[in-house]
C-alpha positions in Angstrom: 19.8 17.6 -12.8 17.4 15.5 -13.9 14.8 17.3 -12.2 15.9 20.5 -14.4 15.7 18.8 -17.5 12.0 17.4 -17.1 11.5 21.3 -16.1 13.3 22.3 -19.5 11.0 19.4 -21.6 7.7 20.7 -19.9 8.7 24.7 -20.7 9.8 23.6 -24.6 6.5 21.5 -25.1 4.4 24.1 -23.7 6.0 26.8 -25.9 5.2 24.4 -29.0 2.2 23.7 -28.3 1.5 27.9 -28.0 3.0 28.5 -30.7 1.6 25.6 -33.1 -1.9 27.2 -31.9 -0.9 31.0 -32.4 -0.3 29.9 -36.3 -3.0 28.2 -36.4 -5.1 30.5 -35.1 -3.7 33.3 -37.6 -3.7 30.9 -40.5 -7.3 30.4 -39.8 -8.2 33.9 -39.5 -6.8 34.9 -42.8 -8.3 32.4 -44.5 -11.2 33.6 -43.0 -10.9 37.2 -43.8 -9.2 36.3 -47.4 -12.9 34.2 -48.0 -15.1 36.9 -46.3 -13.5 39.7 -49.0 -13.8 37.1 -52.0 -17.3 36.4 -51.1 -18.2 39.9 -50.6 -16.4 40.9 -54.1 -18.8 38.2 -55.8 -22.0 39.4 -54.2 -20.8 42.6 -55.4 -21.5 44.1 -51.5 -17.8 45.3 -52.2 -14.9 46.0 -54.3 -11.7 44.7 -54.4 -10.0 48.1 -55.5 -11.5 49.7 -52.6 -10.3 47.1 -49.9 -6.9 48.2 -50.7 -7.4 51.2 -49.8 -5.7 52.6 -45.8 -8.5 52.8 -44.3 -10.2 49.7 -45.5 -7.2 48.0 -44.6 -7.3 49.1 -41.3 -10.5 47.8 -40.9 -9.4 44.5 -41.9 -6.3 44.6 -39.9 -8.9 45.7 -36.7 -11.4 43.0 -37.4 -8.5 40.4 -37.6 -6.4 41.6 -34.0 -10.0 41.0 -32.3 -10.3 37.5 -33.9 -7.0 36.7 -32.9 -7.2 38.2 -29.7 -10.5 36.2 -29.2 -9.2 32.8 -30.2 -6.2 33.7 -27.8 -8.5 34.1 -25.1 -10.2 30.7 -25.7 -6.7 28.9 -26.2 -5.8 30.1 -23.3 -8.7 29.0 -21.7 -8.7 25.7 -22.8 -4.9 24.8 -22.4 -4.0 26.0 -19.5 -6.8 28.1 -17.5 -8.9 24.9 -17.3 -6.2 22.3 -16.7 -5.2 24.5 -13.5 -8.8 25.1 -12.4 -9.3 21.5 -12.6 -6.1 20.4 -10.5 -6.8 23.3 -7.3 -10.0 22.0 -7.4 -9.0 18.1 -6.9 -6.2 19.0 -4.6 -8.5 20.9 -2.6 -10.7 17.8 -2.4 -7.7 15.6 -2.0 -7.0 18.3 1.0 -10.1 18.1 3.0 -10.0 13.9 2.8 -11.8 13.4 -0.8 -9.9 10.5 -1.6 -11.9 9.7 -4.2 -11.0 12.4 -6.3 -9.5 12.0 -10.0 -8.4 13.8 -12.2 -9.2 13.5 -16.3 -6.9 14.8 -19.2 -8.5 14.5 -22.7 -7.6 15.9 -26.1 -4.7 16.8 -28.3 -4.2 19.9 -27.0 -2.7 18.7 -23.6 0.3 18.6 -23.1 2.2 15.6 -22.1 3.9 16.5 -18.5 0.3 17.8 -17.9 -1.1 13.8 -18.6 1.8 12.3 -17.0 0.7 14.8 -14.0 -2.5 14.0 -13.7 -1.8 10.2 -14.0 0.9 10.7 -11.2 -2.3 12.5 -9.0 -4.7 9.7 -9.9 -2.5 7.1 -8.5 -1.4 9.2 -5.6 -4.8 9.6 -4.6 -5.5 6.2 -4.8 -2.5 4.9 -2.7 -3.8 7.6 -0.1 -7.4 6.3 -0.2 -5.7 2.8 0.4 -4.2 4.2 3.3 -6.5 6.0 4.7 -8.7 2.6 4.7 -6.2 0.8 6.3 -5.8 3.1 9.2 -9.1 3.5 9.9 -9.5 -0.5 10.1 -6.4 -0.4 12.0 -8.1 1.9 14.7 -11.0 0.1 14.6 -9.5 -3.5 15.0 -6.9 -2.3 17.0 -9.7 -0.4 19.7 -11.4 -4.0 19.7 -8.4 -6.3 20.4 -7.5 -4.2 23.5 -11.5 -3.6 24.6 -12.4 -7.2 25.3 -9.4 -8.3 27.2 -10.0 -4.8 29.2 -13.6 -5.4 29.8 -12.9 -8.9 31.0 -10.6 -7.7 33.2 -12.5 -5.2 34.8 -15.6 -7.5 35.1 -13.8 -10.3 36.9 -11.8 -7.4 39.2 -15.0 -5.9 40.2 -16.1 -9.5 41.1 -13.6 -10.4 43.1 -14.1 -6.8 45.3 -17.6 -7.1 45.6 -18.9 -11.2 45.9 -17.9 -11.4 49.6 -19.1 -15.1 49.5 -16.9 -16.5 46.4 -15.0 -19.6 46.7 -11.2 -20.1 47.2 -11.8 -22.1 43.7 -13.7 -19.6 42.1 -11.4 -17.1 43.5 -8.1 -18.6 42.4 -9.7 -19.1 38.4 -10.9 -15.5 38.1 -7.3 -14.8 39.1 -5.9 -16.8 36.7 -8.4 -15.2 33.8 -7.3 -11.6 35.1 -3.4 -13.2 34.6 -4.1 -14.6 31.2 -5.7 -11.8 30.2 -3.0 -8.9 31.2 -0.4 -11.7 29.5 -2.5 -11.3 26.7 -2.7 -7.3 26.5 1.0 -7.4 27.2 1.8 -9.5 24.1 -0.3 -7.3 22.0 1.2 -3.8 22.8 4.4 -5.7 22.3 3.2 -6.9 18.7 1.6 -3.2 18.3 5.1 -1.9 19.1 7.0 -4.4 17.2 4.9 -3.6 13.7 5.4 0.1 14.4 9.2 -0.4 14.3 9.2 -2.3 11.2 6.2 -0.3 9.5 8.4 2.8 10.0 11.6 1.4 7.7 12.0 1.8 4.4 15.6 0.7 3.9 17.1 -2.5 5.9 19.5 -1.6 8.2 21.6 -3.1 11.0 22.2 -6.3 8.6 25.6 -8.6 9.2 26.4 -12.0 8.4 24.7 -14.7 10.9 24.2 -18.7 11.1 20.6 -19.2 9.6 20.5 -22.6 10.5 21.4 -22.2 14.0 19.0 -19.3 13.9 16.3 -21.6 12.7 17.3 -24.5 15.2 16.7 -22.0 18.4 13.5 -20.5 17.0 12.1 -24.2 16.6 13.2 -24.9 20.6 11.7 -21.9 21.5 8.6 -22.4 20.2 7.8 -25.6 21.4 8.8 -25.2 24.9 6.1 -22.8 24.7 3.4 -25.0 23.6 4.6 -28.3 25.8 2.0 -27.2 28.3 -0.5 -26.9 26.1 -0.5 -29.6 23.4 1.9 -32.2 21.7 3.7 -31.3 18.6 5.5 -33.7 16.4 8.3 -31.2 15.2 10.4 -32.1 12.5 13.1 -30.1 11.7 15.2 -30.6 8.0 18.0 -28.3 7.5 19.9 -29.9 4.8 22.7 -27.6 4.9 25.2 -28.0 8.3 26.0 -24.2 8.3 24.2 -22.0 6.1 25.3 -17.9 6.3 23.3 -15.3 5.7 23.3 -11.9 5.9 20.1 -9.6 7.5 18.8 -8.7 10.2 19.2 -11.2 12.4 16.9 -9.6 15.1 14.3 -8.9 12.7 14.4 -12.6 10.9 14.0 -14.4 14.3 10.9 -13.0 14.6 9.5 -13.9 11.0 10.5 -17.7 12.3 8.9 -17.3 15.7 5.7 -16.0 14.5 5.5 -18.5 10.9 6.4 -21.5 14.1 4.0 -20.1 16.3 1.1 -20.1 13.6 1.8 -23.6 12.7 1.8 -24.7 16.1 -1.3 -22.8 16.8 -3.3 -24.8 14.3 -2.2 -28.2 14.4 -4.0 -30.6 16.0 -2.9 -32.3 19.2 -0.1 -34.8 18.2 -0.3 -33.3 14.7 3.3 -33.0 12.6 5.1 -29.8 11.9 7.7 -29.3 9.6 10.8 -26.8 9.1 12.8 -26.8 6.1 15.8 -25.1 5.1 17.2 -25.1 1.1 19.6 -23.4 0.2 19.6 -22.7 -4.1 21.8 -20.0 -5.1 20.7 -17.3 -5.7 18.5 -17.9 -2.5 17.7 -19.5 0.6 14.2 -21.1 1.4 12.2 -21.8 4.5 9.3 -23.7 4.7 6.8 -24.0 7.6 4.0 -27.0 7.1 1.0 -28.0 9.3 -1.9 -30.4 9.3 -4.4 -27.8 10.7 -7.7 -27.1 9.3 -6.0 -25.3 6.0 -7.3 -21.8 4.6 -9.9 -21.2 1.5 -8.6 -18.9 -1.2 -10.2 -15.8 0.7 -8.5 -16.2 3.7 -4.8 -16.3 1.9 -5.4 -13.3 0.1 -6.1 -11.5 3.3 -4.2 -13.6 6.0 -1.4 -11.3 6.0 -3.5 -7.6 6.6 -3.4 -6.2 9.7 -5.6 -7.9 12.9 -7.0 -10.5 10.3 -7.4 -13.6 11.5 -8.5 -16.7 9.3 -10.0 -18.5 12.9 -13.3 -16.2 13.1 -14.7 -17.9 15.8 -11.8 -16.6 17.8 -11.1 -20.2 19.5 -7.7 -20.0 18.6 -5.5 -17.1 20.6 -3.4 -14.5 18.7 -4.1 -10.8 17.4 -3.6 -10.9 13.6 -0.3 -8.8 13.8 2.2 -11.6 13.6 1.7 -12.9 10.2 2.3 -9.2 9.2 5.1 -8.3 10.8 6.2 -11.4 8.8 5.3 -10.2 5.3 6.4 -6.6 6.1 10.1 -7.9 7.6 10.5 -10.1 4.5 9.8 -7.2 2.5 12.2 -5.3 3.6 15.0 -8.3 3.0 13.6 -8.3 -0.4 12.2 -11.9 -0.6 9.0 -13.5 -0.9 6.6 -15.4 1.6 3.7 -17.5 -0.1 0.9 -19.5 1.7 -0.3 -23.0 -0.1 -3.2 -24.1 1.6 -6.3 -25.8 1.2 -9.4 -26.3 3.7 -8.8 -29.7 5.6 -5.3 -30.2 4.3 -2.7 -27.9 6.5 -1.2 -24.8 5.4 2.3 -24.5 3.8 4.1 -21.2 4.5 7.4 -21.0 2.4 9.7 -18.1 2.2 12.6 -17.4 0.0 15.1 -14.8 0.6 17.7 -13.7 -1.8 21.4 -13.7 -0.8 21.8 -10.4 -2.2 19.6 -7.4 -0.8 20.3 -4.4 -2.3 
């Protein structure tokens, strides 16, 4: 219906427009004609008894259709010849990968579905050209997380086949970088897959009531049995509220807590504090993550949650740089908000808030 109407609206302004130029057009050329004849009487080249005469009307009536005719041509030309030139020629660009193509719409003789279209184009093309930048640095990112981990396992296979002479020491730690490094691949094509999943939903689905603070309490445990082995974490958990409901999905929010944990842990020093909080304030819920790691400068938080970004460029710390935005993508889709408050050398601060009602 709606669709109809806009349809309707576009057809009745065109037609105005037409026919506000068709009178003017035929205003102007009587004017013009009227002043050619009243010039000509006062040169005296004519006279006014004999242009009412048939055949000099005629003549008039001739010399007018052509200047109307004419001036049709050019109206034509210019308000909706030109216009449609002009938009085949962008979406052919747009067609062939031109993303940089845009579209202009200047003067009063436009009419306004025709602005409103090429504004609609303009932005399209933009979004597209966004896109089409972020896949290609996905690719690229993406080609280079799995390359080294393959290339250093190949190196270190090819060493144990061929060094006839190595060690039961040397042999046992190349065995253990060819394990750390197929864990490693593993948990990126499981991130890879993961991302895919949620990249490809536009509406939340699958959502039903659930204990949040249980669901916070288990993602805390899991996390740091993973990282007893490797360093000491003073986790503090504060979940002011003894049973706090929620409903999502519950699958999808464990992972937004196991990843934000994760991070934290990942940064903080060896017997460094982290710190889970739960709030609950009507009309949301909030969850906030802190550290005492090595903080982030102002151009790492605007990009921390793209795609295979990591802030640690030195690569000493472990991850992929898919976590962080699975997290931003999941909370999207519940509707709520994560922010980062960080500054270099004092921790980061990841807090979330997540309304009660997603619509």
């Amino acid at each position: 219906m709606r669709n109809k109407l806009r349809q309707s609206l576009f057809t009745f302004n065109l037609t105005v427009l037409l026919v506000f130029n068709l009178f003017f057009i035929l205003l102007a050329v009587l004017v013009v004609t009227a002043l050619m004849g009243w010039l000509a009487s006062q040169f005296g080249w004519i006279d006014l008894t004999t242009m009412l005469r048939p055949e000099a009307v005629m003549i008039v009536v001739y010399t007018a259709s052509i200047l109307i005719a004419i001036s049709m041509v050019v109206m034509i030309q210019k308000v909706i010849l030109t216009p449609v030139r002009q938009m085949v020629t962008a979406m052919q660009r747009l067609e062939t990968g031109d993303f940089t193509v845009r579209m202009t719409c200047k003067g009063w003789m436009r009419p306004l579905e025709l602005r409103e279209f090429v504004r609609s184009f303009n932005t399209a093309a933009e979004e597209l050209g966004n896109t089409e930048m972020l896949r290609r640095d996905f690719i690229n990112n993406f080609s280079h997380e799995f390359k080294t981990p393959i290339t250093s396992l190949g190196g270190f296979a090819d060493l144990l086949l061929t060094d006839a002479d190595m060690s039961n020491e040397e042999r046992r730690e190349y065995l253990g970088i060819i394990s750390a490094e197929s864990h490693r691949l593993a948990e990126l094509a499981d991130h890879v897959l993961a991302l895919s999943r949620v990249e490809a939903q536009t509406i939340l689905r699958d959502t039903a009531p659930f204990s949040l603070s249980e669901q916070l309490r288990q993602s805390a445990m899991l996390v740091q049995q993973k990282w007893t082995l490797k360093k000491e974490i003073l986790l503090e958990v504060q979940i002011f509220e003894t049973e706090c409901v929620y409903t999502g999905n519950a699958a999808l929010l464990k992972e937004v807590w196991l990843n934000v944990l994760d991070n934290a842990f990942k940064f903080s020093p060896n017997k460094g504090p982290v710190v889970l909080v739960l709030c609950q304030n009507e009309p949301a819920v909030t969850v906030t993550v802190t550290d005492q790691g090595p903080g982030m400068d102002e151009a790492t938080q605007a990009r921390i949650f793209d795609c295979f970004y990591q802030g640690d460029t030195s690569h000493r710390t472990e991850g992929n740089g898919l976590g962080l935005a699975m997290v931003k993508k999941i909370i999207d889709l519940h509707q709520g908000t994560v922010t980062v408050y960080s500054r270099p050398g004092n921790g980061s601060s990841f807090e979330i808030s997540l309304p009660f009602t997603v619509t």
